[in-house]
N, CA, C and O atoms as a GROMACS GRO file, in nm:
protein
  324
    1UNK      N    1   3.647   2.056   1.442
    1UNK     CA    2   3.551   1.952   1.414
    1UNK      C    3   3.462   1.990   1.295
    1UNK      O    4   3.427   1.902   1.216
    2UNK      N    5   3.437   2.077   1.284
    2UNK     CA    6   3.302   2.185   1.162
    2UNK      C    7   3.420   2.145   1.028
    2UNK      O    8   3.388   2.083   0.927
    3UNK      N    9   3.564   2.201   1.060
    3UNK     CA   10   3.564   2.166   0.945
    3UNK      C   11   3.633   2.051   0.878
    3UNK      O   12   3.670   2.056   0.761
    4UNK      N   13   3.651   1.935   0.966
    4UNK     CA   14   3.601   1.836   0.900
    4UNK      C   15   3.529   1.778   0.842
    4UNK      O   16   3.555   1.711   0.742
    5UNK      N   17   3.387   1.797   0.914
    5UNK     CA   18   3.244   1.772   0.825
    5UNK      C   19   3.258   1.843   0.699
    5UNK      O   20   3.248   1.771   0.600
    6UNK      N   21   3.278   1.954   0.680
    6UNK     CA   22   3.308   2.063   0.578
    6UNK      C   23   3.416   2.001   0.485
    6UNK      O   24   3.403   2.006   0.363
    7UNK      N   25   3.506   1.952   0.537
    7UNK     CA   26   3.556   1.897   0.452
    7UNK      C   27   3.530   1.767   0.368
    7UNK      O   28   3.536   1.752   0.246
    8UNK      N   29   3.496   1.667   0.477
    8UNK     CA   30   3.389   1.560   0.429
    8UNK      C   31   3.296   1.616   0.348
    8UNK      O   32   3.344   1.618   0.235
    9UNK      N   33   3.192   1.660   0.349
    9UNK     CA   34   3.114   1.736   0.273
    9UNK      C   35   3.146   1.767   0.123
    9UNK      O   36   3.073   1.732   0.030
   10UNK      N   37   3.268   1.839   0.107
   10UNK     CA   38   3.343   1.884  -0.004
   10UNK      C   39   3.383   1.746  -0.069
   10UNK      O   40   3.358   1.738  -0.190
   11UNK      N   41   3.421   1.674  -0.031
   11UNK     CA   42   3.502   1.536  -0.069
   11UNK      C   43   3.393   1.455  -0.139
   11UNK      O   44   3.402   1.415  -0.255
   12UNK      N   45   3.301   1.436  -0.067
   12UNK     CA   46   3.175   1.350  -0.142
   12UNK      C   47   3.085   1.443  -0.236
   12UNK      O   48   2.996   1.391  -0.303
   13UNK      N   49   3.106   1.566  -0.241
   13UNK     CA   50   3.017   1.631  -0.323
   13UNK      C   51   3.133   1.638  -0.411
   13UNK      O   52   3.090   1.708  -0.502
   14UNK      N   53   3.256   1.608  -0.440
   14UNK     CA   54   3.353   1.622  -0.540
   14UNK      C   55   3.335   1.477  -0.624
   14UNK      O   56   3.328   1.455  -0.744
   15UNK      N   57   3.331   1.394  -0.516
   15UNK     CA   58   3.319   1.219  -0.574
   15UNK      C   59   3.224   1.241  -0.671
   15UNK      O   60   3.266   1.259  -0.786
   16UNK      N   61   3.092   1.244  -0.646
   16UNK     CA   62   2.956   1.276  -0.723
   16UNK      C   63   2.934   1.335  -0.904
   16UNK      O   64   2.862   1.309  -1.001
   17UNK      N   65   3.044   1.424  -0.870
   17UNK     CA   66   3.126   1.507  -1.033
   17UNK      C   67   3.195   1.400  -1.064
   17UNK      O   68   3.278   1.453  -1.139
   18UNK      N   69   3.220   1.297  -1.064
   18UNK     CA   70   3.320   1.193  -1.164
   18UNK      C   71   3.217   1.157  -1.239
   18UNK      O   72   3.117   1.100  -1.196
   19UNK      N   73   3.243   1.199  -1.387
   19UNK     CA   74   3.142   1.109  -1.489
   19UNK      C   75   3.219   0.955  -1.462
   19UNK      O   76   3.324   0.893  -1.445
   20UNK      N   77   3.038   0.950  -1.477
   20UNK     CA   78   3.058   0.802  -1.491
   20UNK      C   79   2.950   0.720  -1.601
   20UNK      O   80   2.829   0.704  -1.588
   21UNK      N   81   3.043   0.674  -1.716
   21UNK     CA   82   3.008   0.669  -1.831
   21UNK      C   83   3.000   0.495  -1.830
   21UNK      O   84   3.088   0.450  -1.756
   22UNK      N   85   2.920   0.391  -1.892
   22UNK     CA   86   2.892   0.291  -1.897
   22UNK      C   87   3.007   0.231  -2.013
   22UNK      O   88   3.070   0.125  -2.013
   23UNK      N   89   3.006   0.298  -2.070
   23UNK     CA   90   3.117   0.247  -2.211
   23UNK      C   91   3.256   0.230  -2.164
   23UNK      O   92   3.317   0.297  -2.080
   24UNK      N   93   3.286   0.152  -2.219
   24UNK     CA   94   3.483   0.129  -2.238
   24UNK      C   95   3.510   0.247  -2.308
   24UNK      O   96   3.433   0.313  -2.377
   25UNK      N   97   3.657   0.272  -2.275
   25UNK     CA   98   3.740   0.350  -2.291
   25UNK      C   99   3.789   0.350  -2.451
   25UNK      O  100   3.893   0.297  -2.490
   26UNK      N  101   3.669   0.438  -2.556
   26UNK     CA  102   3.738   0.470  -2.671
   26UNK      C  103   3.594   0.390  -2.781
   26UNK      O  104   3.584   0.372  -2.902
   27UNK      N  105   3.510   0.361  -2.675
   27UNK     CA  106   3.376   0.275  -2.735
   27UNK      C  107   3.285   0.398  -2.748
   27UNK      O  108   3.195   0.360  -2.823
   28UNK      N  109   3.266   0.511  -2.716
   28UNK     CA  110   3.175   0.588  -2.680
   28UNK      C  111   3.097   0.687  -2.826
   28UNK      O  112   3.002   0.766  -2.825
   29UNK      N  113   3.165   0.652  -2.911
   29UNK     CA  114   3.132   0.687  -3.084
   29UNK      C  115   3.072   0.617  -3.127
   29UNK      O  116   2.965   0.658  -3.173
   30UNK      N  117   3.104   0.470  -3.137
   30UNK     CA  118   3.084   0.323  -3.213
   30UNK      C  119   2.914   0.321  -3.204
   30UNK      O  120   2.829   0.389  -3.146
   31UNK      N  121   2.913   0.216  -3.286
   31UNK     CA  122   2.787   0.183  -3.335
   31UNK      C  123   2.761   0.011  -3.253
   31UNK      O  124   2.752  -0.093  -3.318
   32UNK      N  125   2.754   0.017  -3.130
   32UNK     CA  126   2.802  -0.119  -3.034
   32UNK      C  127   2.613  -0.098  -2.967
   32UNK      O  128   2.540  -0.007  -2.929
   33UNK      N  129   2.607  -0.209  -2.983
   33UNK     CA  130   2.468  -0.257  -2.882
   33UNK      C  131   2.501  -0.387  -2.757
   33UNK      O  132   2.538  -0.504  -2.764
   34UNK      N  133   2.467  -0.294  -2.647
   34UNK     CA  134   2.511  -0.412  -2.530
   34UNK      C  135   2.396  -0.472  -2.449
   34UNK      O  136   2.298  -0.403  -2.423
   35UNK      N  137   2.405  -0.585  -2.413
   35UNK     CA  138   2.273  -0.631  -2.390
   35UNK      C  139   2.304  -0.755  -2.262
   35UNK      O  140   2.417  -0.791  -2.227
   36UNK      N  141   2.182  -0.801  -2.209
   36UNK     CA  142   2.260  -0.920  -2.066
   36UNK      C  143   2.222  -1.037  -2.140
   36UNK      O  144   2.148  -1.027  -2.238
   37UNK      N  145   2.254  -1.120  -2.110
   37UNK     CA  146   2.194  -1.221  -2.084
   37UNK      C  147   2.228  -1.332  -1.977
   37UNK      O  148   2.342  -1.325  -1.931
   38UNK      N  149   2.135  -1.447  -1.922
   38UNK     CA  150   2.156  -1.534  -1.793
   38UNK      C  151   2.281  -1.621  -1.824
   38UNK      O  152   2.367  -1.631  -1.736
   39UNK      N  153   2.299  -1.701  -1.975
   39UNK     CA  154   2.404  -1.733  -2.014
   39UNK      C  155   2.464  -1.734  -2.139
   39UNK      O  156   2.385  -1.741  -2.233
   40UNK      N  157   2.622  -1.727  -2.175
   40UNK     CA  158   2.642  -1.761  -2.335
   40UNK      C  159   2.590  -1.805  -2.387
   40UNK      O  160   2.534  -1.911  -2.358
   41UNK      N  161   2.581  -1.735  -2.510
   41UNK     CA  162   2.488  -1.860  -2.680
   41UNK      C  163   2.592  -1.962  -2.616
   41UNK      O  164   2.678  -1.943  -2.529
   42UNK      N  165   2.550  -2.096  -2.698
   42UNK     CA  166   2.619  -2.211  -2.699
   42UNK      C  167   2.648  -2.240  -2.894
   42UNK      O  168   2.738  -2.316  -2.931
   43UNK      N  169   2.558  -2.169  -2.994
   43UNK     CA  170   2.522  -2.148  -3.112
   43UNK      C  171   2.482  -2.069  -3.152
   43UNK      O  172   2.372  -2.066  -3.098
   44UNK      N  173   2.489  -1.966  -3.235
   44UNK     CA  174   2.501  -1.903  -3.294
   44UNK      C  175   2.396  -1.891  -3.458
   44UNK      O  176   2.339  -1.798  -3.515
   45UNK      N  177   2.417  -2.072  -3.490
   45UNK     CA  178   2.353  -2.110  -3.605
   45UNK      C  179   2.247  -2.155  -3.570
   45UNK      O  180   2.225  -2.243  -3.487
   46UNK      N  181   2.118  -2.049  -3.682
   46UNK     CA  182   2.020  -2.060  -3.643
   46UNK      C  183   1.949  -2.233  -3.659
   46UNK      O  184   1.837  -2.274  -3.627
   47UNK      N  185   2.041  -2.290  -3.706
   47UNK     CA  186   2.000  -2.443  -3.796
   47UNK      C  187   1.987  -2.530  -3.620
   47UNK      O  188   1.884  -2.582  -3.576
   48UNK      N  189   2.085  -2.524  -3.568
   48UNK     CA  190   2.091  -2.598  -3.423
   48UNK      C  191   2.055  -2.489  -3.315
   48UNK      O  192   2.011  -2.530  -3.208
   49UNK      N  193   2.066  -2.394  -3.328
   49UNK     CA  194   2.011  -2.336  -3.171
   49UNK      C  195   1.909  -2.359  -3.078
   49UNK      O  196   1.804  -2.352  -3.143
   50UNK      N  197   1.891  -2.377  -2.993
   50UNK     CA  198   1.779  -2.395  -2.898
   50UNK      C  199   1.720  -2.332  -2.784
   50UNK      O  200   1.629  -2.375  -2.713
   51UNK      N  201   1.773  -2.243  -2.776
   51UNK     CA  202   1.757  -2.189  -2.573
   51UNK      C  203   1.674  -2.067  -2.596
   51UNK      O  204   1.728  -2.069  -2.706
   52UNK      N  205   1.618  -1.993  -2.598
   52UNK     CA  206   1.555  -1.846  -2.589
   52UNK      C  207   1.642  -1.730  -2.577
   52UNK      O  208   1.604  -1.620  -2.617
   53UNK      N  209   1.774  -1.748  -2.516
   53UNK     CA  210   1.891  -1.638  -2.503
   53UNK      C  211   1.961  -1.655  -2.657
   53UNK      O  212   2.013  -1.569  -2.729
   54UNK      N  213   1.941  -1.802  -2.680
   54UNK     CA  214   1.997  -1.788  -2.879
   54UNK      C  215   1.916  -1.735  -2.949
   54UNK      O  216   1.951  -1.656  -3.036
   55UNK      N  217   1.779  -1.770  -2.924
   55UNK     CA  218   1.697  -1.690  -3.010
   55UNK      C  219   1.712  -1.579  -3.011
   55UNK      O  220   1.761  -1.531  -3.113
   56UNK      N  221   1.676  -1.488  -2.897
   56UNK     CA  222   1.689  -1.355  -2.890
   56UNK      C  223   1.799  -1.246  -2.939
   56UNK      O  224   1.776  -1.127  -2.957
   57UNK      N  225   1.941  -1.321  -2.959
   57UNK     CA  226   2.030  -1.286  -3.002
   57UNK      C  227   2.054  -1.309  -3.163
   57UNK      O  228   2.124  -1.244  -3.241
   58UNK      N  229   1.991  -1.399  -3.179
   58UNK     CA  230   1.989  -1.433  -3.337
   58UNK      C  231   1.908  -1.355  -3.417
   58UNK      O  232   1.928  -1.349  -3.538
   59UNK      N  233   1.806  -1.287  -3.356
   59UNK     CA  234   1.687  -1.215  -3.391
   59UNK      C  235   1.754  -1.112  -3.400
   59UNK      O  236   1.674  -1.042  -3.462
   60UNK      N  237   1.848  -1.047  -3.384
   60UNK     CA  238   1.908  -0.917  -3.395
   60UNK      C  239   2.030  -0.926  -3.527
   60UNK      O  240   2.078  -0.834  -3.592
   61UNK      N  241   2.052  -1.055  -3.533
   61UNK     CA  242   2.190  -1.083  -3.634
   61UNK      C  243   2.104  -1.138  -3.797
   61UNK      O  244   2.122  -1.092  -3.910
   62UNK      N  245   2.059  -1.192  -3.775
   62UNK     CA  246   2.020  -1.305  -3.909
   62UNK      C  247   1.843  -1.211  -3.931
   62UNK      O  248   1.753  -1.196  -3.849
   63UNK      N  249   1.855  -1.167  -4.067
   63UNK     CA  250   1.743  -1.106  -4.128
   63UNK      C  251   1.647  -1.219  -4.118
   63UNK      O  252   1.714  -1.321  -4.131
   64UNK      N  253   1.493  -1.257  -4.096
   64UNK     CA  254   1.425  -1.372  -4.177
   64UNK      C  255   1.365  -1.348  -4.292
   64UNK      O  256   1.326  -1.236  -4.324
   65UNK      N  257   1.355  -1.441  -4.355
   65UNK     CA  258   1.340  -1.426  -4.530
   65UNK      C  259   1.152  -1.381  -4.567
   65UNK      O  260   1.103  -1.324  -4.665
   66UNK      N  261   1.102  -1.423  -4.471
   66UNK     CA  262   0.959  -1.381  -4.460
   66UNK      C  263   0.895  -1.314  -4.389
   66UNK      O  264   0.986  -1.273  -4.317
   67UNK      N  265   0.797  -1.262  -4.347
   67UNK     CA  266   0.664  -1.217  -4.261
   67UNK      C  267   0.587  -1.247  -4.285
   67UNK      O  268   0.589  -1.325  -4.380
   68UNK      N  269   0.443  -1.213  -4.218
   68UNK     CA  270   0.341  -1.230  -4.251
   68UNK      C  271   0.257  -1.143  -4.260
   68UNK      O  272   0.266  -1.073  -4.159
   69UNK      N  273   0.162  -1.101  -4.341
   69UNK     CA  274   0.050  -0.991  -4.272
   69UNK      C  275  -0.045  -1.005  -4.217
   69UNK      O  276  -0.153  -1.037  -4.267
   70UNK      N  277  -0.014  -0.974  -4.060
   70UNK     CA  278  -0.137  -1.020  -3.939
   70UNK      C  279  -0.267  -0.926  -3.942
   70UNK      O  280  -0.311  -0.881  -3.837
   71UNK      N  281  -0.305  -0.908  -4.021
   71UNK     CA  282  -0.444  -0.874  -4.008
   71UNK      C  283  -0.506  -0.932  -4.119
   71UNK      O  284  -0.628  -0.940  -4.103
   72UNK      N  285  -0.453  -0.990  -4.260
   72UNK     CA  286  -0.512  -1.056  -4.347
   72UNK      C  287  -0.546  -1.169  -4.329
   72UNK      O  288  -0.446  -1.228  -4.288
   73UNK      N  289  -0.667  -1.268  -4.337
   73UNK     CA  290  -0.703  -1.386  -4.314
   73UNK      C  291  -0.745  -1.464  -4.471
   73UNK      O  292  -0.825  -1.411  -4.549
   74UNK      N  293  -0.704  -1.545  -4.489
   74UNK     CA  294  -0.594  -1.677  -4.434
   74UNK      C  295  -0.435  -1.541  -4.463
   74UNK      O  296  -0.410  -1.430  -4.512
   75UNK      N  297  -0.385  -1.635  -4.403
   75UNK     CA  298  -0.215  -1.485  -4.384
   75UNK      C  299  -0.171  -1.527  -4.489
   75UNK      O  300  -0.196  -1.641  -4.527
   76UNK      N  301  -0.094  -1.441  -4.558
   76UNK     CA  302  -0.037  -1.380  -4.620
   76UNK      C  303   0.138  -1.337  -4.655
   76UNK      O  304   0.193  -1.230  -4.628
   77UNK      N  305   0.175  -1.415  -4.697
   77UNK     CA  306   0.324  -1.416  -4.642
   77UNK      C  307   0.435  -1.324  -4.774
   77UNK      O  308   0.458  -1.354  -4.891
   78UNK      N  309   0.474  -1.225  -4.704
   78UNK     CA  310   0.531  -1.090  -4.773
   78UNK      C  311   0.699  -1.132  -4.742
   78UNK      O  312   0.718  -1.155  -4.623
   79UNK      N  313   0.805  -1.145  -4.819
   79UNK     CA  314   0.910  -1.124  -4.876
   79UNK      C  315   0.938  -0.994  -4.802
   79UNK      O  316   0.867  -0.895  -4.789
   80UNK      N  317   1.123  -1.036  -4.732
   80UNK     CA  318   1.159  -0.938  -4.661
   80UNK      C  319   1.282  -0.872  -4.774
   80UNK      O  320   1.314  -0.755  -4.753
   81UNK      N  321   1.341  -0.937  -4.878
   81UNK     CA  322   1.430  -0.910  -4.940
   81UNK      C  323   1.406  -0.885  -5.053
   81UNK      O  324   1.496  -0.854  -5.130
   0.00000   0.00000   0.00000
């Protein structure tokens, strides 16, 4: 009976040693950013998009052409390119 537990024991403390790596198989170099979201873009183009999951994703792809500088009053709008 002992050494079953013992063996059980051994078995799940062996399971525990399996890396377990989040990446696909051969992704683990790459230059890949993974991220959730609740649902697919539906668009992509920032001209029609609408939902907050497009935004958020678009904000990572498409540079914007301006800023502003938030502490100057009246603001101030600085050129990103």
């Amino acid at each position: 009976m002992s050494w079953r537990i013992l063996i059980f024991c051994f078995l799940l403390l062996l399971e525990g040693c399996i890396p377990n790596s989040p990446y696909r198989n051969g992704e683990e170099g790459k230059n890949i950013f993974y991220s959730t979201f609740t649902e697919p873009p539906k668009h992509l183009d920032p001209a029609i998009s609408y939902s907050a999951n497009e935004l958020s994703i678009i904000g990572l792809i498409y540079e914007p052409l301006f800023e502003y500088h938030y502490l100057k009053r009246p603001y101030e709008l600085i050129p990103l390119t």
